[in-house]
Structures are given as C-alpha cells and as structure tokens.
KOLDO-932048 format. One line per 8 residues: number of its first residue (from 0); for each residue x, y, z of N, C-alpha, C. Coordinates in steps of 0.2 Angstrom, whole numbers. Last residue first. Layout:
// KOLDO-932048
NUM) X/Y/Z/X/Y/Z/X/Y/Z | ...
END
This chain:
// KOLDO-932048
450) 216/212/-163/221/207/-163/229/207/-162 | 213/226/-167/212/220/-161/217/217/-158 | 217/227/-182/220/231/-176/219/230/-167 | 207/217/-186/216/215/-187/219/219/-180 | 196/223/-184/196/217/-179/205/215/-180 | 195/232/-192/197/234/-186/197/229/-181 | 196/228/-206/201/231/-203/201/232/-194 | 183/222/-203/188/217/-205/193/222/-204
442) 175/232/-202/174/227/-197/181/223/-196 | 178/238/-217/179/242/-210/178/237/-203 | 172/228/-225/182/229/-225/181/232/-218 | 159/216/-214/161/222/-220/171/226/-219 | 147/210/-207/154/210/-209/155/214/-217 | 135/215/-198/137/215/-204/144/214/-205 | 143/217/-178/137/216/-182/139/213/-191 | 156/226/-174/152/222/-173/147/222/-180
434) 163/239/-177/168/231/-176/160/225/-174 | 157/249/-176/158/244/-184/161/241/-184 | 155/253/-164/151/251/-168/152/248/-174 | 166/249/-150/166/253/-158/162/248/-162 | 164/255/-135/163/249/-139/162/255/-146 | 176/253/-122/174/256/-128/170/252/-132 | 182/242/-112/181/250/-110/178/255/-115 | 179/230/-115/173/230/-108/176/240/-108
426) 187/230/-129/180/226/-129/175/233/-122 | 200/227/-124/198/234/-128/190/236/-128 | 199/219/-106/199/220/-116/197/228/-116 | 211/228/-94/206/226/-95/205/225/-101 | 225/219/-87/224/227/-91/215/225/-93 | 234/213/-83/230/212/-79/225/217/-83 | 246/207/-91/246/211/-86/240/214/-83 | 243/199/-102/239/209/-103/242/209/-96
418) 240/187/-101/245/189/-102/246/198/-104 | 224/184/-106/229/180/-104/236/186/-105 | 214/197/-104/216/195/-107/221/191/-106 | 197/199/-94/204/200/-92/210/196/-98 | 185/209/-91/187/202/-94/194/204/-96 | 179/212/-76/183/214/-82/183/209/-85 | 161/207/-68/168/208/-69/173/209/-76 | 148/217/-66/151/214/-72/158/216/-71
410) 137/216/-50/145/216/-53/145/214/-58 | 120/222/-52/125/216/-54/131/219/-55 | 107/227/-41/114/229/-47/119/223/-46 | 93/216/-36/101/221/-36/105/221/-44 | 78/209/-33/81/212/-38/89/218/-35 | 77/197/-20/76/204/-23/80/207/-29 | 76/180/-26/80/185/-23/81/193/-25 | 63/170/-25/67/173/-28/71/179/-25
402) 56/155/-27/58/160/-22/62/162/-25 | 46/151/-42/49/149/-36/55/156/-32 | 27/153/-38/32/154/-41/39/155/-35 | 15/151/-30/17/146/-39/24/148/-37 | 13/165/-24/12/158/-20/16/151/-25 | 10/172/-33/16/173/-30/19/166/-27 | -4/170/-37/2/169/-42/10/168/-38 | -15/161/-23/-10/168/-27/-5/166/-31
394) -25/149/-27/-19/152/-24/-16/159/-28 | -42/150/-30/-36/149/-38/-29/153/-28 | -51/138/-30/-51/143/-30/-45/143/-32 | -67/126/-38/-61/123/-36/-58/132/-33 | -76/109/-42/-76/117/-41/-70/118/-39 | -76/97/-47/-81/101/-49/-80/108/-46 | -69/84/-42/-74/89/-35/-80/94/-40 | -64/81/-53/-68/75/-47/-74/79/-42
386) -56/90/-56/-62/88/-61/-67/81/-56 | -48/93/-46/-54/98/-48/-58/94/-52 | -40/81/-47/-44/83/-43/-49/88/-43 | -35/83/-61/-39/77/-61/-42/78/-55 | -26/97/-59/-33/96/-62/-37/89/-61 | -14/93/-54/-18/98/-52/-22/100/-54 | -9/82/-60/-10/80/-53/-11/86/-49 | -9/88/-72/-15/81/-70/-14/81/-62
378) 2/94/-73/-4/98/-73/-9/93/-72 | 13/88/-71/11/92/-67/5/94/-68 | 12/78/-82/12/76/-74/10/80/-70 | 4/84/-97/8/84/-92/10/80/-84 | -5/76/-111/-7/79/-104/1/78/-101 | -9/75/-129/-5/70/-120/-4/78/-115 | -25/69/-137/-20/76/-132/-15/71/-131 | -38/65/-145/-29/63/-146/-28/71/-143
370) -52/63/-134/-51/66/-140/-41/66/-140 | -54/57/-123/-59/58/-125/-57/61/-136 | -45/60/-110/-45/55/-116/-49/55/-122 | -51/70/-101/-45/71/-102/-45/66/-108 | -64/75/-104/-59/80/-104/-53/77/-105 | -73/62/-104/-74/68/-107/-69/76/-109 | -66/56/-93/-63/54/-99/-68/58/-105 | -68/60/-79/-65/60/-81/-62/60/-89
362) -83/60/-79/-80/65/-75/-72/68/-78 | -90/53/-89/-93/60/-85/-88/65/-83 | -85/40/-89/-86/45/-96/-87/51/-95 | -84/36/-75/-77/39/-77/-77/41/-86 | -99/35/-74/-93/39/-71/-87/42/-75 | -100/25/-83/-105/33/-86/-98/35/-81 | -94/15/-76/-92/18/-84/-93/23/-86 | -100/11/-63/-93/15/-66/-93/17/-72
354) -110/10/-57/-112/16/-63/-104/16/-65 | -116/-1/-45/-112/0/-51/-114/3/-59 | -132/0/-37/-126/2/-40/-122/-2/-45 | -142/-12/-32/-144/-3/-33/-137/1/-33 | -139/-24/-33/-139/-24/-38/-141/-14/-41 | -135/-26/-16/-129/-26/-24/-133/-25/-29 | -149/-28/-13/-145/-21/-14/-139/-22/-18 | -152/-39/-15/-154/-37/-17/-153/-28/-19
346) -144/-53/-13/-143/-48/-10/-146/-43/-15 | -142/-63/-23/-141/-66/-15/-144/-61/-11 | -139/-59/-36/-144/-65/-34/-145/-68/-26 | -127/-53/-33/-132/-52/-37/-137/-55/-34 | -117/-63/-30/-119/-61/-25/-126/-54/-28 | -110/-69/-38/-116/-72/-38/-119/-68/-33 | -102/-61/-42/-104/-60/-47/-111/-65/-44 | -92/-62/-30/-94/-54/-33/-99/-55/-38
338) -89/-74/-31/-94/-72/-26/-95/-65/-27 | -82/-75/-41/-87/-77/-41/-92/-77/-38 | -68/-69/-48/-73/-65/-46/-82/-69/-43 | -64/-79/-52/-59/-75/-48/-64/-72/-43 | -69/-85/-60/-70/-89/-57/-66/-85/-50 | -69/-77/-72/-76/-77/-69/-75/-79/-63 | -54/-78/-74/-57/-71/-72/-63/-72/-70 | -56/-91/-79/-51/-88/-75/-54/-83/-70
330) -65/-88/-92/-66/-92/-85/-66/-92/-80 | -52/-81/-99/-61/-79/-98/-62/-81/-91 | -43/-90/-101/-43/-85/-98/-49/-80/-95 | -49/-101/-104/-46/-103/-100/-44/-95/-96 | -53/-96/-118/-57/-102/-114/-54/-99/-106 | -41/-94/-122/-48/-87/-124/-51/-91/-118 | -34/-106/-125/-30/-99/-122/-37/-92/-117 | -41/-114/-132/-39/-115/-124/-37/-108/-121
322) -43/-113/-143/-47/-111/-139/-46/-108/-134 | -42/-129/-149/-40/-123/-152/-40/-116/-148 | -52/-136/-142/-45/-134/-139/-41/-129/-140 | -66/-137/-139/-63/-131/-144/-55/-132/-143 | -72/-146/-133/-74/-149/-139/-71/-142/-144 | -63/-146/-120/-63/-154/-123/-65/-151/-130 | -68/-133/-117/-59/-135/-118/-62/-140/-120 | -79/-136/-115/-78/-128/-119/-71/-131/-122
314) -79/-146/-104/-82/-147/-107/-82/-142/-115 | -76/-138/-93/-69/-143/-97/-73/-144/-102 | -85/-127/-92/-79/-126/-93/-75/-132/-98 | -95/-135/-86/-95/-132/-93/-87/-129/-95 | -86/-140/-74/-90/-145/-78/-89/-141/-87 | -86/-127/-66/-80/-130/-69/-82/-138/-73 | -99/-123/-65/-97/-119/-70/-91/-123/-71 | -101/-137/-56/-107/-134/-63/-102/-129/-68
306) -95/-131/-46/-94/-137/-48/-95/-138/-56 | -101/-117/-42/-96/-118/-44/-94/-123/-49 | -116/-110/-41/-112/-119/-43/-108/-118/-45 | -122/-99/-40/-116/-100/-36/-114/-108/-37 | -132/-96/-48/-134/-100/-43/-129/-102/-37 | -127/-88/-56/-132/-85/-53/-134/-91/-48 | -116/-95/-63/-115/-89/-58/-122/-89/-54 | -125/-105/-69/-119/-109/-63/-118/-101/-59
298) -128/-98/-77/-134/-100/-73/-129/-103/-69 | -121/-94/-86/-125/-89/-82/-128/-93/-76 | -117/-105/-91/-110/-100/-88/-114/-98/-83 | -128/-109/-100/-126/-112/-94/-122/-111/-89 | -127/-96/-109/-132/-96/-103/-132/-103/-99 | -116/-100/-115/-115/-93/-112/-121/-92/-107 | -121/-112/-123/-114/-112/-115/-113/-105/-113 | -127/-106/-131/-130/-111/-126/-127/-111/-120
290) -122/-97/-138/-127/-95/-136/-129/-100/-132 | -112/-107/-145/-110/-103/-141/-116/-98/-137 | -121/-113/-154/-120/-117/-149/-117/-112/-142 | -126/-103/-163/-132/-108/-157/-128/-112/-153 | -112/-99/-166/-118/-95/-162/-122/-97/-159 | -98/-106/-163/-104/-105/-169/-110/-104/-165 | -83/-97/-157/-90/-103/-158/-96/-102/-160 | -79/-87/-154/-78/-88/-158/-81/-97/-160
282) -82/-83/-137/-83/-77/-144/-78/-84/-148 | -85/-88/-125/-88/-90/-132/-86/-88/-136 | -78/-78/-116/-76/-85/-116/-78/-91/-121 | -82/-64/-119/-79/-67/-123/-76/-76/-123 | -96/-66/-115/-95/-66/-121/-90/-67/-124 | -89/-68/-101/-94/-73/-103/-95/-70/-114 | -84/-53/-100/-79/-59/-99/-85/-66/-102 | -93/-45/-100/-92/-44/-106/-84/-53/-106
274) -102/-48/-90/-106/-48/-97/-99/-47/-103 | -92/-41/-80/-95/-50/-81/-98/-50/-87 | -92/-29/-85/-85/-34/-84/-86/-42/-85 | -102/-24/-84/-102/-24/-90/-97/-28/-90 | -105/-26/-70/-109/-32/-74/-108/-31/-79 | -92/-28/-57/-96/-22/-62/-101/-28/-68 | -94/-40/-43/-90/-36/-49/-96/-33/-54 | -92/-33/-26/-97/-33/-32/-94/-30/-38
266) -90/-36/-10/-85/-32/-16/-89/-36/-23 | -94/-25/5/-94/-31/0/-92/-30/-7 | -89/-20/21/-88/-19/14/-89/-26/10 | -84/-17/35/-89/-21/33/-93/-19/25 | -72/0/29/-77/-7/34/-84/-9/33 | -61/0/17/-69/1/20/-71/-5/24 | -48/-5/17/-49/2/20/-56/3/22 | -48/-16/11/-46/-17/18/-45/-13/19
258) -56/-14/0/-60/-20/4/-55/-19/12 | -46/-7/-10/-53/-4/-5/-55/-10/1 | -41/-17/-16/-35/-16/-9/-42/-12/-6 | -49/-20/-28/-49/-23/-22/-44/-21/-15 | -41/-9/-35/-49/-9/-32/-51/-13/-28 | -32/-16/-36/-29/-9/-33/-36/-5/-31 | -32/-28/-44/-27/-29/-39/-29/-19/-34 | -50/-25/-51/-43/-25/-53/-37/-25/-46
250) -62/-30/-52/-58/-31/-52/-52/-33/-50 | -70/-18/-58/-69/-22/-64/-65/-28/-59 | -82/-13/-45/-76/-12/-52/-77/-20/-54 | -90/-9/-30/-91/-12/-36/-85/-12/-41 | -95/-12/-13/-90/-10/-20/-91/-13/-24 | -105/-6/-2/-105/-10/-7/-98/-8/-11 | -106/-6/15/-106/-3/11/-102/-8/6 | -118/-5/26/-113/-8/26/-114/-5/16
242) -116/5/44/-118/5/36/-113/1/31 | -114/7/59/-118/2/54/-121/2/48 | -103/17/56/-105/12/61/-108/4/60 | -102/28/47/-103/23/44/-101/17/50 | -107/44/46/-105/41/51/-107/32/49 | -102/54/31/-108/49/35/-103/48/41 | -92/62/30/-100/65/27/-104/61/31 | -82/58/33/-82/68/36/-88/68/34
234) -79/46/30/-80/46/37/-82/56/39 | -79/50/15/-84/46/18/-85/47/26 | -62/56/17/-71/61/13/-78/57/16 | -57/45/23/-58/51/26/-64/56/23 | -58/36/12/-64/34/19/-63/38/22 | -52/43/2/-58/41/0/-61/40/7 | -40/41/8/-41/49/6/-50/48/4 | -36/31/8/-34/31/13/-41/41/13
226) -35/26/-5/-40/23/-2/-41/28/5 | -21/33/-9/-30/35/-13/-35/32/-6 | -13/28/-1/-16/33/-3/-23/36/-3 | -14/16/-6/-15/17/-1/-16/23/2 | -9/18/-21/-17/15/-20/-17/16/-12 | -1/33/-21/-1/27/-20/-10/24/-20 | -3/44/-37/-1/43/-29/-3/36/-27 | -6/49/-48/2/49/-47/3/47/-39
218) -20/58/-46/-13/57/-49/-10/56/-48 | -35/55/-37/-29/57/-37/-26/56/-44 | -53/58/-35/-47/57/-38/-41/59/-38 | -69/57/-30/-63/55/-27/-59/55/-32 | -84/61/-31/-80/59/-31/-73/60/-29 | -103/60/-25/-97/63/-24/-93/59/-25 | -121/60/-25/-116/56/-26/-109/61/-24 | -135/59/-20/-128/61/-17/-122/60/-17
210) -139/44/-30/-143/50/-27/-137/51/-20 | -140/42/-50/-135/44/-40/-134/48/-35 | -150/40/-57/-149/45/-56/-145/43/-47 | -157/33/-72/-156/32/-66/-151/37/-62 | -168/36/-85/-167/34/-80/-164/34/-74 | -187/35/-88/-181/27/-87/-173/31/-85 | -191/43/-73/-193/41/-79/-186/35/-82 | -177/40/-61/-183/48/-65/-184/45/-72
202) -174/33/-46/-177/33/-54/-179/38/-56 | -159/31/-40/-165/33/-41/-167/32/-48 | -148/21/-32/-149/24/-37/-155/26/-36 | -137/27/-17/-140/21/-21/-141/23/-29 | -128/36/-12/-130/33/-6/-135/28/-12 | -111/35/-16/-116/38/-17/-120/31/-11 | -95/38/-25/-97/37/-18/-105/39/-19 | -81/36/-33/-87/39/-34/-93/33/-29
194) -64/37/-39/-70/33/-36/-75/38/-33 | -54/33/-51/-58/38/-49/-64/33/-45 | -36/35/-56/-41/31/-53/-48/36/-53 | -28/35/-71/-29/41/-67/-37/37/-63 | -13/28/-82/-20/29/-76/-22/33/-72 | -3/31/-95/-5/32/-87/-13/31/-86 | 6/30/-109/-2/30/-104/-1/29/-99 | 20/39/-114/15/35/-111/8/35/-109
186) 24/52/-122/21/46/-125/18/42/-121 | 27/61/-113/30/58/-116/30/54/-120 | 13/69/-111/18/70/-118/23/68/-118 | 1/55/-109/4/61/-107/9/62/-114 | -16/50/-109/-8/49/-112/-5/54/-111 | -24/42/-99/-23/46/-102/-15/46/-105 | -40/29/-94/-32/31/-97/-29/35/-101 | -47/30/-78/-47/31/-85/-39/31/-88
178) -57/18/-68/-50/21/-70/-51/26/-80 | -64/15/-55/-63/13/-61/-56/19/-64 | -77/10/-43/-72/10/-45/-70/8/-50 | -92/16/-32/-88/14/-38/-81/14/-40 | -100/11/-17/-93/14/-19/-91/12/-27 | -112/14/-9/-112/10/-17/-104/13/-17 | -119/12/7/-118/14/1/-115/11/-4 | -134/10/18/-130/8/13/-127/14/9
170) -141/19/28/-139/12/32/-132/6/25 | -132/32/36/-135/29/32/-135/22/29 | -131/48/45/-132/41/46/-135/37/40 | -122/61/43/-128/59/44/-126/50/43 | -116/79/43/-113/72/44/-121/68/46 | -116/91/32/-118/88/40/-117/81/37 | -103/100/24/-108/95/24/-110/93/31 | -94/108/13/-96/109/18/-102/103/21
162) -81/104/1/-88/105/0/-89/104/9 | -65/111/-3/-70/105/1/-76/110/2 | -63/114/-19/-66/117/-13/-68/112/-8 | -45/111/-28/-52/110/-26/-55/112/-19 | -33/126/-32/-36/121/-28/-44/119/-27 | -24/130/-45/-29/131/-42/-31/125/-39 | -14/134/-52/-12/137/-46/-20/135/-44 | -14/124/-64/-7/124/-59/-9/129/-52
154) -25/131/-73/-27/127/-67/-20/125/-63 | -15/145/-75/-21/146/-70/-22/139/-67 | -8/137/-85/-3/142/-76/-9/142/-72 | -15/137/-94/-11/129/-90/-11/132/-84 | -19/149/-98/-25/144/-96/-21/137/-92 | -8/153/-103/-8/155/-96/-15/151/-95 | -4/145/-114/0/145/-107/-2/147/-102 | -15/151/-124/-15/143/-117/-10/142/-113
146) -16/166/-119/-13/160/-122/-17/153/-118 | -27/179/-120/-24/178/-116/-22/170/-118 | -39/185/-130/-34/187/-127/-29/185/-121 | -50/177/-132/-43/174/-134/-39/179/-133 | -60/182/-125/-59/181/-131/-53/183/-136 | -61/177/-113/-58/185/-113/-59/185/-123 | -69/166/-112/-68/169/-106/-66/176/-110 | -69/157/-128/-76/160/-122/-75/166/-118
138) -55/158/-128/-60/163/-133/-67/162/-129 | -51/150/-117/-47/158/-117/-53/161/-123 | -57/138/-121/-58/141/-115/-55/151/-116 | -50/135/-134/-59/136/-134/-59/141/-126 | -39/133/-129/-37/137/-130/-45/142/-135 | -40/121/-119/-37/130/-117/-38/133/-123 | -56/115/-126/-49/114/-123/-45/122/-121 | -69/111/-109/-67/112/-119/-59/113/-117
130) -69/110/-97/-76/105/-99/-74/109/-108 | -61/116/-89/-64/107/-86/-70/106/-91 | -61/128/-92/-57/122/-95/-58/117/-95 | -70/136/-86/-72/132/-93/-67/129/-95 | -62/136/-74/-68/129/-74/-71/129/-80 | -51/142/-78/-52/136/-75/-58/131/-74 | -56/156/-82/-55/151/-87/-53/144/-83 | -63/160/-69/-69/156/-75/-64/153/-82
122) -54/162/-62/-57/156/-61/-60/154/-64 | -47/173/-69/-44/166/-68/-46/160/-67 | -56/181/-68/-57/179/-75/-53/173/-75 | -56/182/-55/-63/180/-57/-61/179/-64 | -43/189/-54/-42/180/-52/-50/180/-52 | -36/196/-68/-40/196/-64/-41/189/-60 | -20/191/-77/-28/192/-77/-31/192/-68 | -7/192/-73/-9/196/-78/-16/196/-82
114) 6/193/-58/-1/192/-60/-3/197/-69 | 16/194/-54/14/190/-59/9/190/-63 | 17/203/-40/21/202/-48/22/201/-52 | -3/205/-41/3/202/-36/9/204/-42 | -14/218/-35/-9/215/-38/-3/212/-38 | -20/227/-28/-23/220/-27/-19/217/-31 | -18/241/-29/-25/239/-35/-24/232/-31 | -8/244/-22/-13/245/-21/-21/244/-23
106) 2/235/-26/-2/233/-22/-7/237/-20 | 2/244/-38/1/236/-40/0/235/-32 | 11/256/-32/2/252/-34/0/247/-36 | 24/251/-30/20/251/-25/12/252/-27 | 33/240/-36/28/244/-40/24/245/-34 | 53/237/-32/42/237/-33/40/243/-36 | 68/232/-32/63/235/-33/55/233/-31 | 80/230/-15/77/227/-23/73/234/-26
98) 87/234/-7/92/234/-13/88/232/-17 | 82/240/3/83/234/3/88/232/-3 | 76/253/-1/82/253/1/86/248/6 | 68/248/-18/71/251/-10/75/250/-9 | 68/258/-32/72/257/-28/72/255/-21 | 51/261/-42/55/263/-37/60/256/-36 | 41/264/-55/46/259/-53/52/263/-48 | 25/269/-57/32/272/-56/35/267/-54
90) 12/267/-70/15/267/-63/23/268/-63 | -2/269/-82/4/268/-79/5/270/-74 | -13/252/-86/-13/259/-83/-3/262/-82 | -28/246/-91/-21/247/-92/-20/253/-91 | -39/232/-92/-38/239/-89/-30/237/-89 | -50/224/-104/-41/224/-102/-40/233/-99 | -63/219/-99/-61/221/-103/-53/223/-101 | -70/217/-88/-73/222/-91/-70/224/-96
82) -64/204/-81/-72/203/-84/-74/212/-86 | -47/207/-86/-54/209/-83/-59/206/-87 | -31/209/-88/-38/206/-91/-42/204/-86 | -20/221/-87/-23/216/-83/-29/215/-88 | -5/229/-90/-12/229/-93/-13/223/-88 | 4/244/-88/5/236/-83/-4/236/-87 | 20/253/-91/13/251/-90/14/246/-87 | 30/266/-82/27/259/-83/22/257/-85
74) 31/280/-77/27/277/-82/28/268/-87 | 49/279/-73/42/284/-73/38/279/-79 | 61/272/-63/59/273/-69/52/275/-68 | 65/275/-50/66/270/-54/67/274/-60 | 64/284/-33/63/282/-42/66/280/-45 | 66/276/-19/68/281/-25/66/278/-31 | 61/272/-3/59/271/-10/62/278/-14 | 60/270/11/66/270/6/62/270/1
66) 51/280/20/49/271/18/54/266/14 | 54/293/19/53/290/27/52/280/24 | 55/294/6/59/295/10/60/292/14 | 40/295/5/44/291/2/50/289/5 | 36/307/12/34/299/16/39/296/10 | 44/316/6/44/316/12/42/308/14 | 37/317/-6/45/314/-9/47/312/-1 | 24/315/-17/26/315/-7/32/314/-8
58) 22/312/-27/24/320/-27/26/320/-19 | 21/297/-31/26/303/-32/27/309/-30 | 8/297/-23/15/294/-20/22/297/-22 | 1/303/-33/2/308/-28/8/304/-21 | 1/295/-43/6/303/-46/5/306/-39 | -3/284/-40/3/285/-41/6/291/-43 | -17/291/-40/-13/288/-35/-7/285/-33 | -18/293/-56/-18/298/-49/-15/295/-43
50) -17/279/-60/-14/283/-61/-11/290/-57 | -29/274/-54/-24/272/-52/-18/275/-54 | -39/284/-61/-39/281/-52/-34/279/-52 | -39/281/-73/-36/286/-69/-37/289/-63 | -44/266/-74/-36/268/-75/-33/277/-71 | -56/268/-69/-51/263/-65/-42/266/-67 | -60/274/-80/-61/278/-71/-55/272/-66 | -60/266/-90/-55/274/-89/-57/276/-82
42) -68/256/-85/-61/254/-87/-56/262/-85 | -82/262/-86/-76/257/-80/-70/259/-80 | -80/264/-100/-82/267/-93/-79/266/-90 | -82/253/-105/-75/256/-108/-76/260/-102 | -91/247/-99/-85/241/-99/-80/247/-101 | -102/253/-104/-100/253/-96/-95/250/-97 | -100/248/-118/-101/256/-117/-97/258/-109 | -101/235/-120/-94/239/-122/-93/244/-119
34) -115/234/-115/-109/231/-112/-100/233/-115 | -121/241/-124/-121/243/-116/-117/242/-115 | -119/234/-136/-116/239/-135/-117/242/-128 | -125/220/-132/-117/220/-135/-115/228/-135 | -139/224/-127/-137/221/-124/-127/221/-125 | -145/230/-141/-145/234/-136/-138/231/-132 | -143/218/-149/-138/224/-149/-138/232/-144 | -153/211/-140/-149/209/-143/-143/215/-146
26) -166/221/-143/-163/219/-135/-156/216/-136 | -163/235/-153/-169/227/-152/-161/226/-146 | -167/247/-163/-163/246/-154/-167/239/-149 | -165/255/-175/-166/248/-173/-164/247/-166 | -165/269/-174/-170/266/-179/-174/260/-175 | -156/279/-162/-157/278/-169/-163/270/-171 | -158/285/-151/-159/290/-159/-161/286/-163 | -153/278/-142/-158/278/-143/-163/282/-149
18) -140/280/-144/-142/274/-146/-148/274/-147 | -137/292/-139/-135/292/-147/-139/284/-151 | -139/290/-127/-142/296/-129/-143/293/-138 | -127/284/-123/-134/280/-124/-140/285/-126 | -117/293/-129/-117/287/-129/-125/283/-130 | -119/304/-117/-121/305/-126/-122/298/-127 | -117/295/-107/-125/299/-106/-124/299/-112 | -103/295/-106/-106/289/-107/-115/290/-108
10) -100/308/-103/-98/302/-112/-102/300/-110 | -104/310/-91/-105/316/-98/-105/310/-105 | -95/301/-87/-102/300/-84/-105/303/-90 | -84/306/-89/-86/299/-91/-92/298/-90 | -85/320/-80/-83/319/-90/-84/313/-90 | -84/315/-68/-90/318/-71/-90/319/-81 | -73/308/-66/-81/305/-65/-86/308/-71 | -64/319/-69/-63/312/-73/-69/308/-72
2) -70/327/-56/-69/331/-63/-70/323/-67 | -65/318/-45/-71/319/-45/-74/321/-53 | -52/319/-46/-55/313/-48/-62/314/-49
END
C-alpha cells in the first residue's frame, strides 16, 4: 500500500508541476483542476485500499474457514458516488454457511447492501431538494450522475433533526395557522397544515421579521394529532404558565380545534381573510356606493357593534337582492369570526402577528405547489416535515428496505407432463438451441418431433 501511495503522490506532483508551467493559472481554473486532480487521487488510493483488503481476506483461507465464508464469485465491482467523485472498486462474493451471501468489504468500507451514494452526498441531495426539483438537485450535487429515483429514495429514508433548546419563560406568543394545497399523482388535492410559532414581530427597516420563529408540519394525520404535536414542541421550548398566547388563521373548523389544545389562547382572524371577506361582500356594487358600506362594515367590526353590522347588512340585502347569495355569505363569515376581528382594536398585541401567507409561501408552497407536479403520499409524509424543521439526517438504507430472507439455492421442480408416467419434459433435461427463439423450417421440425 505504502508503494500505491507513493506512485499517486509521484502523479499527482507532475500533475501540479505541469500546471504551473503553463501561461494562464488564474484562481478559477486553478480551483476546477485541483479539484479533479486530488479527487482522482483520493479516489485510486481508496480503491486500492479496498481492493488489497479483500485480496488479503482471500488469501486467509484459515480464518475464512473458521467464519464459514466460501467463494462465490471473484471481482465484483461495486461503484459509490462521492463528494470526490464515483469511487469504484472490486470485491469477492462469498457463501455463508448460513445459506446466504455477502460482500465482506462492503462492511468494511461502511457499506450497507443498498446503498449507492455516500450518505454526505445523500444529505446534500436531500436538502438541495427542499429548495429545486430532483432532478436540478442530482446536477447540482453529483452532476446528474445519479436518477430522481434515487433523490425520492434518499428524502423517503430521512429524518427531521430535533433542534436542542433551553427552555425559557415568555410573556406572549403568536401561533400561525394555514394550509397549503398540493396535488398528488392521483389527481387529487390534498392539504398539508403548517403551523408556525414565534415570540412576535420585529422590525428591520420596513420590514418585519419573526423573532424565533419555528414550524410544525404533518401529512395525512389527524388535526388532534397535529395540535397535540404542536404544544409538545411549544411545551419543550417555553414554559407557558403565564404566557398568553395568540392564534391567528383564516378560520377554518381544524385551526380553531388549536383553542382546546393551547392554554389561555386567543383566536385572531388573519386580516388578509377579513380584508378580503369585506371586499367581497361589496364586490359587484358601484364603487362609491360599495366603498361606502365597506367602510361602515369596518367601523361596526372595529367598534364591536354587532347590531350596526346587522343593520348595514339588511340594508346591502334590501337595496341588491340580486346579491343575496355574495351578501349573506360574506357577512356570515364576518360575523362568525367577530370577536377575532374586533379584538384588533381591544388588544394591542393581536396586532404583533399574523404572517400566515408569507409562511406557508416560504416554507411550504415554494416547493411543493408552486409550479404543475403531483407529489406521492409516501413521500409528503416524509418530506412536508423536513421542510417545516429545515434540516433533517438520513436512516441507513437497510433500515427502508423491506425484510428479506438470506439469499439460498432454489429447488426447480420437474415439469411434469400429464400422462408421461411421471418422466420429466424433453424441455427441463436438454435444451436444443433451434427449438427456440426465430421461427424457422428447423424450429418448425423439431417442435413436431416434440409433440
């Protein structure tokens, strides 16, 4: 081994010898050929490193013996994708004497039976997935050496990192809630929740910035669930005794179920939901008029007059009937959400949150909606949580794949001819090349003599 060092080490000296000969040696092409140079490097000391290693398992026929292992078969390759470039090397296929096989260096390099990239090249194309598609992701990371299939396989085998935190005291927080809509390749849409936790907003120049923020996402699991997973992450970072905490959404039946999982919780609807329900309860009235009752609308929310908003109301109905449906459904929704909408004007901390939108344009719906895909069940319900936490580590391949029974020699029973007296086909004890394949007279004679 030591000889094999010192010959690459020799190469690689002409190599940078030979670069600096020549004319133009700007940092930029410096940079592209060092890195092929030490990368091819690497790569030969790697490969006859593992190749000696397995030549000297082979020559021990004694410990072999003592371990069951008989030869298989001689020089198998086996290529891996590396941050240095695709190392490829050959190995010997052994028999135990369990009845299955192995490749004994494969474990010695760190290699599972699956595996076919490095699991640093695993993780970087998992996390440039979270942000282009698999198949942008494999030409960044290895340069498209390796499929979208296996960019799916890697984020399927990987887990979000719980992030490590001291636990602290604080007197408000801001919970957001909102959804994105993805489509899968059945054709349907589905939802994928996302709730995002923070201690208010800050200001940097115009603008606003949430300050310790941290998200929550599942797929495919209950709202009780989810909630239930959301005040565990809350209850592991703050101590929330006396902190009261604010909710913000659109609303919807499965964001308000939060109000009975968070304590002393107020529920504050999102303001582009209220701004955009008041719009539409106008939208087809002639503009000074419908610009009048939109800020009557306003001013009954923000003062909490009920009576007043169901006044302007019949008053919308009385002079558009036509209408009624747009009117009535609008309104409905205001009045559902009323104390969520006046509570602005009451409380001056409701107003230091609600960022759903940007949220679920940030986290979620930049990768997964954002551009015509359909996405799978299985692989949403192991990436929508990476994409929530941001980081994530990758399980061993072995670990994915489903349990399997060591490889054995297989009985092939006779095939046995109805009425042969039990004799075995002409077929399972010879086989005559020109009875098969292109039909031709010699095919056609001897399928008669068959028969």
């Amino acid at each position: 081994m030591n000889k094999i060092i010192a010959v690459e080490i020799e190469k690689l000296k002409r190599e940078i010898e030979k670069f600096f000969e020549k004319e133009e040696i700007s940092l930029d092409k410096a940079e592209i050929y060092f890195t092929q140079q030490i990368g091819e490097t690497v790569r030969n000391l790697l490969t006859a490193c593992y190749e000696q290693k397995d030549a000297e398992l082979l020559a021990n026929k004694a410990h072999r013996k003592e371990v069951g292992l008989v030869v298989e078969r001689r020089k198998e390759t086996r290529q891996v994708v590396t941050q240095l470039g695709v190392v490829s090397y050959r190995r010997t296929y052994y028999a135990r004497r369990d009845g299955g096989y192995c490749y004994p260096i494969d474990r010695v390099v760190g290699l599972e039976s699956y595996q076919r990239v490095s699991s640093s090249v695993g993780l970087q194309l998992v996390e440039t997935a979270c942000e282009m598609s698999y198949a942008k992701a494999s030409r960044v990371v290895t340069g498209g050496l390796v499929t979208k299939q296996t960019v799916m396989r890697k984020i399927r085998q990987a887990t979000p990192i719980t992030e490590t935190v001291l636990r602290k005291k604080v007197p408000v927080l801001h919970v957001d809630a909102d959804e994105d809509h993805v489509k899968l390749q059945t054709g349907d849409s589905r939802i994928v929740p996302l709730v995002s936790v923070y201690e208010g907003i800050e200001r940097k120049g115009t603008r606003g910035i949430c300050k310790n923020v941290f998200h929550c996402s599942e797929f495919g699991i209950k709202t009780e669930d989810l909630w239930e997973k959301v005040l565990d992450e809350i209850e592991r970072r703050y101590d929330i005794s006396e902190t009261t905490i604010y909710l913000h959404g659109d609303g919807a039946p499965w964001i308000k179920a939060g109000m009975e999982w968070l304590p002393n919780c107020k529920f504050v609807l999102d303001r582009y939901h209220a701004n955009k329900a008041l719009k539409h309860a106008v939208s087809g009235i002639e503009r000074k008029s419908g610009c009048q009752y939109e800020y009557l609308l306003r001013q009954a929310l923000s003062k909490g007059d009920r009576n007043s908003f169901n006044r302007i109301r019949n008053t919308l109905l009385s002079r558009w009937p036509e209408r009624e449906k747009i009117i009535v459904e609008a309104t409905d929704y205001l009045l559902s959400n009323f104390d969520a909408i006046h509570i602005y004007n009451i409380d001056s901390e409701a107003q230091k949150g609600g960022a759903t939108e940007p949220h679920v344009s940030h986290v979620l719906s930049s990768r997964l909606s954002s551009r015509p895909m359909g996405w799978s069940a299985a692989t949403l319900k192991k990436f929508v949580p990476i994409l929530a936490v941001g980081n994530c580590s990758l399980q061993s391949e072995e670990s994915t794949q489903p349990n399997k029974e060591p490889e054995k020699v297989k009985h092939i029973p006779k095939k046995i001819i109805p009425g042969s007296l039990g004799l075995p086909h002409p077929d399972m004890i010879a086989s005559l090349p020109a009875k098969n394949g292109k039909i031709t007279p010699l095919r056609r004679f001897l399928n008669m003599i068959c028969r």
